[in-house]
C-alpha positions in Angstrom: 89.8 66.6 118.1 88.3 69.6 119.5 84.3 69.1 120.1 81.6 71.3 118.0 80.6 73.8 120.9 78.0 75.8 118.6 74.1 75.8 118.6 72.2 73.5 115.9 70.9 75.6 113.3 67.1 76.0 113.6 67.0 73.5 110.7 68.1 70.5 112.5 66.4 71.4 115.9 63.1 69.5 117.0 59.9 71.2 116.9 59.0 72.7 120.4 55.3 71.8 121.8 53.3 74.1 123.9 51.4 72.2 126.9 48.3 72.4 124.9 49.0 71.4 121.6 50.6 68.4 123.5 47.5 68.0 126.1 45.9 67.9 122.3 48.1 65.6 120.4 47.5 63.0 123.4 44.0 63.7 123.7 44.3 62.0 119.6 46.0 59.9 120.0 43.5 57.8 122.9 40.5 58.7 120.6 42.5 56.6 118.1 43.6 54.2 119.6 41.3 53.2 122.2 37.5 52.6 120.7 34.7 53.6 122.2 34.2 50.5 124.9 32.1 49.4 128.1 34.0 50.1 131.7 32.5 48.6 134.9 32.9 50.1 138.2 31.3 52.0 141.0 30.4 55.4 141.3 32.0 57.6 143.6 31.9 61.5 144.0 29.0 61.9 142.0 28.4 65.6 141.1 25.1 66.4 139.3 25.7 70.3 137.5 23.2 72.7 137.4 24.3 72.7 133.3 22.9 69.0 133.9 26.4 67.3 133.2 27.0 64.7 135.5 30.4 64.3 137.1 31.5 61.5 138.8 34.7 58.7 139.4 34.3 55.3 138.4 37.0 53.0 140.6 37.4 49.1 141.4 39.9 48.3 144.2 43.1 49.0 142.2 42.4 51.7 140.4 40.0 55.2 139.7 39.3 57.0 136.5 37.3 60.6 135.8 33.9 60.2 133.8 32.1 62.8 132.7 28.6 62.1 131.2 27.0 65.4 129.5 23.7 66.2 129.6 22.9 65.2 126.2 23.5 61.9 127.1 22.7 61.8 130.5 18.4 62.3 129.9 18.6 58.8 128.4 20.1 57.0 131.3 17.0 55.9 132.7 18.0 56.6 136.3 20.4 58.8 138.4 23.4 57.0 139.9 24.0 57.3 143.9 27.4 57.1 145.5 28.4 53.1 145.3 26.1 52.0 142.8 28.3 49.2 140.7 27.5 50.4 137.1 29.0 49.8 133.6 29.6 52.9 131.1 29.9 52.7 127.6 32.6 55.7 127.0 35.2 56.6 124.9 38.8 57.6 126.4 40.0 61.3 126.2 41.8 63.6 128.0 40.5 66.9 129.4 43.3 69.5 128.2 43.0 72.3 130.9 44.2 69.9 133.5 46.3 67.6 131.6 43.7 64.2 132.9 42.8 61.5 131.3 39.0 60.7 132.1 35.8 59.1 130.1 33.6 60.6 128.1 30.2 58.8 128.7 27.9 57.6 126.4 25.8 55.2 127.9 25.2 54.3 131.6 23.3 50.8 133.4 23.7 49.0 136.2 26.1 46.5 136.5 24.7 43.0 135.6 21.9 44.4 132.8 23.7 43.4 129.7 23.0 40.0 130.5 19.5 40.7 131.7 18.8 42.6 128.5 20.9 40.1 126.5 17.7 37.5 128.0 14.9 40.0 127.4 16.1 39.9 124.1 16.3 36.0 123.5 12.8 35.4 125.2 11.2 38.0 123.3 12.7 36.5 119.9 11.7 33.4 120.6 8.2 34.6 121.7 8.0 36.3 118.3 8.5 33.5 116.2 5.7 31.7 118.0 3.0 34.3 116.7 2.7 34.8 120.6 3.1 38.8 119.9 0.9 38.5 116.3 -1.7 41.4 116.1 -3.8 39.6 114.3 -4.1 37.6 117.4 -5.0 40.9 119.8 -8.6 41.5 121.0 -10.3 44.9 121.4 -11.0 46.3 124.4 -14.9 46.3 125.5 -16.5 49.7 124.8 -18.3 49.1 128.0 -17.2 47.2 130.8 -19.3 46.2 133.6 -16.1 44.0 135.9 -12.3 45.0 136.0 -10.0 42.2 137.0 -6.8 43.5 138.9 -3.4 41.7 139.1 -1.2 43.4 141.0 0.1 43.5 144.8 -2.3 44.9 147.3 0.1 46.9 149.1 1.6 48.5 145.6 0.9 52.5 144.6 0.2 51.6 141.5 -3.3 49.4 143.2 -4.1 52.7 145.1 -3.8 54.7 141.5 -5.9 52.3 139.6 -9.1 52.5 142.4 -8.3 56.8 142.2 -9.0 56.4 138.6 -11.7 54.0 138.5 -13.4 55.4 140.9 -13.4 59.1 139.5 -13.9 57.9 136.0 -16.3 54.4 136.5 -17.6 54.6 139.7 -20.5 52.0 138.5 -17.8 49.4 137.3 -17.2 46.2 139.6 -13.7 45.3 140.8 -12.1 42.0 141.2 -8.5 41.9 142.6 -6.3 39.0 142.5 -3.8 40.1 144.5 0.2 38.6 143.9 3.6 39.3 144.8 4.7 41.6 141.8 8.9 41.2 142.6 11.0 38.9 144.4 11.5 35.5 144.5 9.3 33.0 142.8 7.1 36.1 142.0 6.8 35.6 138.5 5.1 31.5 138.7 2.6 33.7 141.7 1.4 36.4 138.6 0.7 33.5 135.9 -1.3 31.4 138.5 -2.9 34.9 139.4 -3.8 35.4 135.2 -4.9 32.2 135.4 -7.3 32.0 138.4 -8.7 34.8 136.5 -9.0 33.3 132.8 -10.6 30.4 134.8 -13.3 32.1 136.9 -14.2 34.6 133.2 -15.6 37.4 136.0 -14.3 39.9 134.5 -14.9 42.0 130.8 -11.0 42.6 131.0 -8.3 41.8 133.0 -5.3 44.5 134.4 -1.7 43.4 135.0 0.0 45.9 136.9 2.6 47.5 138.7 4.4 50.6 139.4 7.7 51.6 138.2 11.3 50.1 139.6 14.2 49.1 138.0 14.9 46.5 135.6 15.8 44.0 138.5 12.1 45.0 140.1 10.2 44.7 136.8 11.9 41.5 135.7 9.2 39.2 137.3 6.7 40.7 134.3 10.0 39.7 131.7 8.9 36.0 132.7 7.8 33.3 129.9 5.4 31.9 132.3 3.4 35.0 132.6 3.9 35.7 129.2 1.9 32.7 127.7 -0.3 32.7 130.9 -1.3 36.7 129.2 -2.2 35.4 125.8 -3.9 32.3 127.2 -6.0 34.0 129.3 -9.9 34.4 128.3 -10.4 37.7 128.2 -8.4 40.5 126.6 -5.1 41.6 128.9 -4.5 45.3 129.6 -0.5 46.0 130.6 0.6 48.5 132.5 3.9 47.7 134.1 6.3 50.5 135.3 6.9 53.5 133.6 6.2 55.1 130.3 9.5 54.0 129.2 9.7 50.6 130.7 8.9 48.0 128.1 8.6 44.5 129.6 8.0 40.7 127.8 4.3 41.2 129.3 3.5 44.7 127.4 3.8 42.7 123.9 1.8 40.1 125.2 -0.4 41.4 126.2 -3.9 42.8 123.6 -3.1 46.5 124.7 -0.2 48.5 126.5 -0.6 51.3 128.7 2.2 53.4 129.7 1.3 53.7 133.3 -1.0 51.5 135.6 -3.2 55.0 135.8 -3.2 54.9 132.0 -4.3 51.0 132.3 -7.1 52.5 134.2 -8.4 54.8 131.6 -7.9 52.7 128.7 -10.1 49.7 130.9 -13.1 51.7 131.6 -14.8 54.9 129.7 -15.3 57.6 131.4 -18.7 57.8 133.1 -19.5 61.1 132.4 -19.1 60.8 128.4 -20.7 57.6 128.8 -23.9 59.7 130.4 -23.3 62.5 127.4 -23.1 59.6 124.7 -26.1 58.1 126.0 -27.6 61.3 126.1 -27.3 61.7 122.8 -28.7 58.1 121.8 -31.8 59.1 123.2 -32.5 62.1 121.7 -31.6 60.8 118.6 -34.0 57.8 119.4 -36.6 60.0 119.8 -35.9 62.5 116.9 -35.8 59.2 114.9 -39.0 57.9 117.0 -41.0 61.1 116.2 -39.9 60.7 112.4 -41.2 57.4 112.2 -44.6 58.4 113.1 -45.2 61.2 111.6 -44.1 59.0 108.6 -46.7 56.0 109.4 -49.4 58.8 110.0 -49.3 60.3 106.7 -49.5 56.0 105.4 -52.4 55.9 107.5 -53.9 59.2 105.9 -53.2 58.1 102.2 -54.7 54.3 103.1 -58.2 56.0 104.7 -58.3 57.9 101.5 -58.1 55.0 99.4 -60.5 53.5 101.6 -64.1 52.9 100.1 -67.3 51.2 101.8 -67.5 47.4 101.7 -71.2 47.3 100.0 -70.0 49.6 97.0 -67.1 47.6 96.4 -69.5 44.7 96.2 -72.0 46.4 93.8 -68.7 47.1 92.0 -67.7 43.7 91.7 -71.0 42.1 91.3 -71.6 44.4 87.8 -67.6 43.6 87.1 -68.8 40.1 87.3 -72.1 40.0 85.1 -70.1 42.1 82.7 -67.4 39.5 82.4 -70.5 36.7 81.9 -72.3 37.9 79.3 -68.3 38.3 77.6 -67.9 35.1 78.4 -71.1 33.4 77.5 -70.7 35.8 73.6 -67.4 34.5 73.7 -68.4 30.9 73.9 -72.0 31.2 71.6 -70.8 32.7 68.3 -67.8 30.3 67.4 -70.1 27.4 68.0 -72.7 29.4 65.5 -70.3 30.3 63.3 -68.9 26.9 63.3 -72.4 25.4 62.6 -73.0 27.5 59.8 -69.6 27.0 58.0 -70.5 23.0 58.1 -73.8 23.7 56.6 -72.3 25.3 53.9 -69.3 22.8 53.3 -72.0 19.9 53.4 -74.2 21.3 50.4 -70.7 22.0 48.5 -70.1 18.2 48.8 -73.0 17.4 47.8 -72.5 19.0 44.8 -69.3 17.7 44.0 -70.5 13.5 44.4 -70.1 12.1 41.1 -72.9 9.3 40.2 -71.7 6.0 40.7 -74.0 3.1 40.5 -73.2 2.4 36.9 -69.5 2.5 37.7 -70.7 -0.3 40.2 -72.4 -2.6 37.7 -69.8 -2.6 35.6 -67.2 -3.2 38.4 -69.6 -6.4 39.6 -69.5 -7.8 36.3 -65.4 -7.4 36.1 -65.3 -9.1 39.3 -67.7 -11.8 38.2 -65.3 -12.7 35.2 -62.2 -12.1 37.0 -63.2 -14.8 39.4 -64.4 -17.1 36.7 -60.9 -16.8 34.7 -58.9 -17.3 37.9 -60.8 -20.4 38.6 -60.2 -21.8 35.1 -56.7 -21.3 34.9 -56.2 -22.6 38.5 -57.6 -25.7 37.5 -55.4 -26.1 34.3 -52.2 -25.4 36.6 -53.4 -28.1 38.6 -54.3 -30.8 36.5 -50.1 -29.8 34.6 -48.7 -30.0 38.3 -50.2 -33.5 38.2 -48.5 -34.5 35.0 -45.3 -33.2 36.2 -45.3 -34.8 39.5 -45.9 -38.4 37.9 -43.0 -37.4 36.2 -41.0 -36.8 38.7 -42.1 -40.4 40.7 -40.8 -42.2 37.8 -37.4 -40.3 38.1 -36.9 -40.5 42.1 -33.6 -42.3 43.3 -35.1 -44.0 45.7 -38.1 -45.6 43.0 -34.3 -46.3 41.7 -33.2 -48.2 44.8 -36.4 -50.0 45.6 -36.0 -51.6 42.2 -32.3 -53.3 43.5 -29.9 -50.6 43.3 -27.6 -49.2 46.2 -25.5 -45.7 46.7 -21.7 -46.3 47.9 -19.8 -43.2 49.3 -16.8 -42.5 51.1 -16.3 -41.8 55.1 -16.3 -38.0 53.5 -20.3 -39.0 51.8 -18.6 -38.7 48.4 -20.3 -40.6 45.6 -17.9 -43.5 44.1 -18.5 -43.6 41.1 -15.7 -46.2 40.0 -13.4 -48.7 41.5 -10.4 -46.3 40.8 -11.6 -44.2 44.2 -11.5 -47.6 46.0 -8.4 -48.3 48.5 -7.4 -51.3 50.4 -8.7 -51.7 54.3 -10.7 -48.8 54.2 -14.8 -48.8 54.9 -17.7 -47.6 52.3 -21.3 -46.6 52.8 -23.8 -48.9 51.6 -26.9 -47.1 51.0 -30.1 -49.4 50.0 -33.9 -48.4 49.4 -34.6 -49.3 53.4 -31.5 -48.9 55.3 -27.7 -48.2 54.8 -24.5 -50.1 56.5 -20.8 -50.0 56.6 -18.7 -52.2 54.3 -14.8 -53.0 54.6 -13.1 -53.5 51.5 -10.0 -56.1 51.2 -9.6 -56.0 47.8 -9.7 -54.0 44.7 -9.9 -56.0 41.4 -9.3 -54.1 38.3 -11.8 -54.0 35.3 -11.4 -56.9 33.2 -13.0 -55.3 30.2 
């Protein structure tokens, strides 16, 4: 069989790629694939652009890739990578078409190690939170004037020199207390809490800096410390931050009442400036005095309306003295004519009763003589009552029970004191009541005999 020597048709044929639709296609398919992710490494051949892109390799001992970090991104970082720092880069993979490599596109640039340090800033300062430690309603104000500044910081530290600068140009009238303290390095965070609190303990001080200049996250971490945290809000008076730069933001800045972006902006917001102190006091006393000057013009024209009003003692007497005798002859009027009056009306209601008396001494014969014969009637038929109560009670005598009795006779009852009347109520072995004119007694009975009749 003879082989098929001719071209493919077009049809059939597979598509033909130029370098940069390939470059392209590739450049895809990473961006797919591969998500944006975190790369550690160490800088080498740093470039910094005059464009401000920064180029640079990142490598480990077995291997090298091409970063690229644009400007855009690269303001952010925070600081500016030297040859050999070990960093991590969050970038996403892509390839740079013109010269067919694959390199990183940048994002996001630290030093190697701060994930975890950050990762611990942000535990300690959630933990902090839900304690109230950071509350505002726990923050104090700052004293509108301050007469001692407390200082923790290092004495050998820039940002020490910056705070006396600014003291002394702006408060040069203010005392200053430093308590000076290791502000990095080993054991340097327990040194700045027993600093806060030899401060809190002696109360010399209207307010307290805690300060240092700026560094990086590994220098500032002593200020990230719980200790000096709480020793911040424990301490007696209020706390003024100002650690690192204006971006820096340590566990100390939300503890403490107020944050200043600088230790030279601690400074300022510490003590007012003397000079608008002088101008504000200024402007107290002339309003003191405008107010002063007011205030006596005011009680001079009160004076000037009370001397007016003011009359001489002896004619205010004479006034009162004819006020008075006026008011007693009132009085005495007053007190006179109802008693006349009163007098008068009696008079008149006497003579009408007078007038009005019926006679009654005949009325009074005639009632002695109806009193004579009411008592003489009584007294006869009192004595007729009598002398029947008599006849009745004889009557009576002759009728009593016990008249009855003396004469012979008894009473019998039962043990109830019921009258037996007839042998019928008479049992065997029972007991009666014997009842004479003297005495009574108890009788047994033995036998009952019936009526022979």
């Amino acid at each position: 069989m003879t082989p098929d020597l001719r071209p493919p048709s077009p049809a059939s044929a597979p598509p033909v790629l130029t370098v940069s639709a390939l470059n392209q296609a590739v450049a895809q398919l990473l961006e797919r694939n591969i998500p944006l992710t975190w790369v550690s490494g160490e800088i080498s051949n740093f470039t910094r652009a005059a464009s401000g892109h920064w180029y640079f390799t990142l490598k480990d001992q077995n291997a090298q890739v091409r970063a690229v970090m644009f400007r855009g991104r690269a303001q952010y970082a925070g600081f500016i990578p030297r040859e050999g720092d070990k960093v991590e880069v969050r970038a996403l993979v892509t390839l740079y078409a013109p010269r067919g490599d694959y390199q990183l596109s940048v994002e996001a640039i630290r030093r190697a190690g701060l994930g975890n340090l950050y990762e611990a800033f942000l535990q300690l300062k959630a933990q902090l939170t839900a304690e109230g430690l950071f509350d505002p309603q726990r923050k104090r104000a700052i004293p509108g004037f301050v007469r001692s500044i407390g200082i923790v910081t290092s004495p050998q530290a820039a940002a020490l020199r910056d705070i006396l600068t600014t003291l002394q140009r702006r408060a040069p009238h203010v005392n200053i207390v430093l308590y000076p303290t290791p502000v990095q390095g080993e054991g340097s965070a327990q040194k700045i809490a027993q600093a806060i609190a030899t401060a809190s303990r002696r109360a010399e001080c209207d307010v307290l800096l805690v300060c240092r200049g700026g560094g990086s996250i590994e220098d500032l971490w002593s200020f990230n410390a719980e200790i000096v945290a709480r020793a911040i809000a424990a301490a007696s008076m209020p706390v003024i931050s100002g650690v690192g730069h204006e971006t820096d933001f340590t566990i100390a800045d939300f503890a403490a009442d107020v944050r200043a972006a600088t230790p030279t902006a601690a400074a300022e917001l510490a003590a007012a400036h003397r000079a608008d102190l002088l101008a504000e006091l200024g402007q107290q006393g002339s309003a003191l005095q405008r107010a002063m000057r007011r205030l006596l013009a005011s009680h001079a024209q009160t004076v000037d309306w009370y001397s007016r009003r003011l009359q001489s003692p002896a004619a205010a007497i004479t006034h009162k003295r004819l006020q008075l005798q006026s008011w007693s002859q009132r009085l005495a009027y007053s007190v006179r004519y109802p008693l006349q009056h009163s007098h008068s009306s009696l008079a008149q209601l006497s003579a009408r009763l007078k007038n009005q008396l019926p006679d009654t001494a005949g009325h009074q014969a005639q009632l002695a003589e109806w009193k004579r014969r009411l008592a003489s009637g009584a007294a006869g038929q009192a004595k007729n009552r009598r002398q029947a109560l008599a006849a009745l009670e004889a009557q009576l005598e002759l009728l009593s029970p016990q008249r009855t009795l003396e004469r012979g006779y008894s009473i019998l009852s039962d043990h109830k004191g019921r009258l037996i009347r007839s042998t019928k109520q008479l049992q065997r072995n029972t007991s009666i009541s014997v009842r004479t004119a003297g005495d009574s007694a108890e009788v047994g009975i033995s036998s009952v005999q019936p009526s022979l009749e």
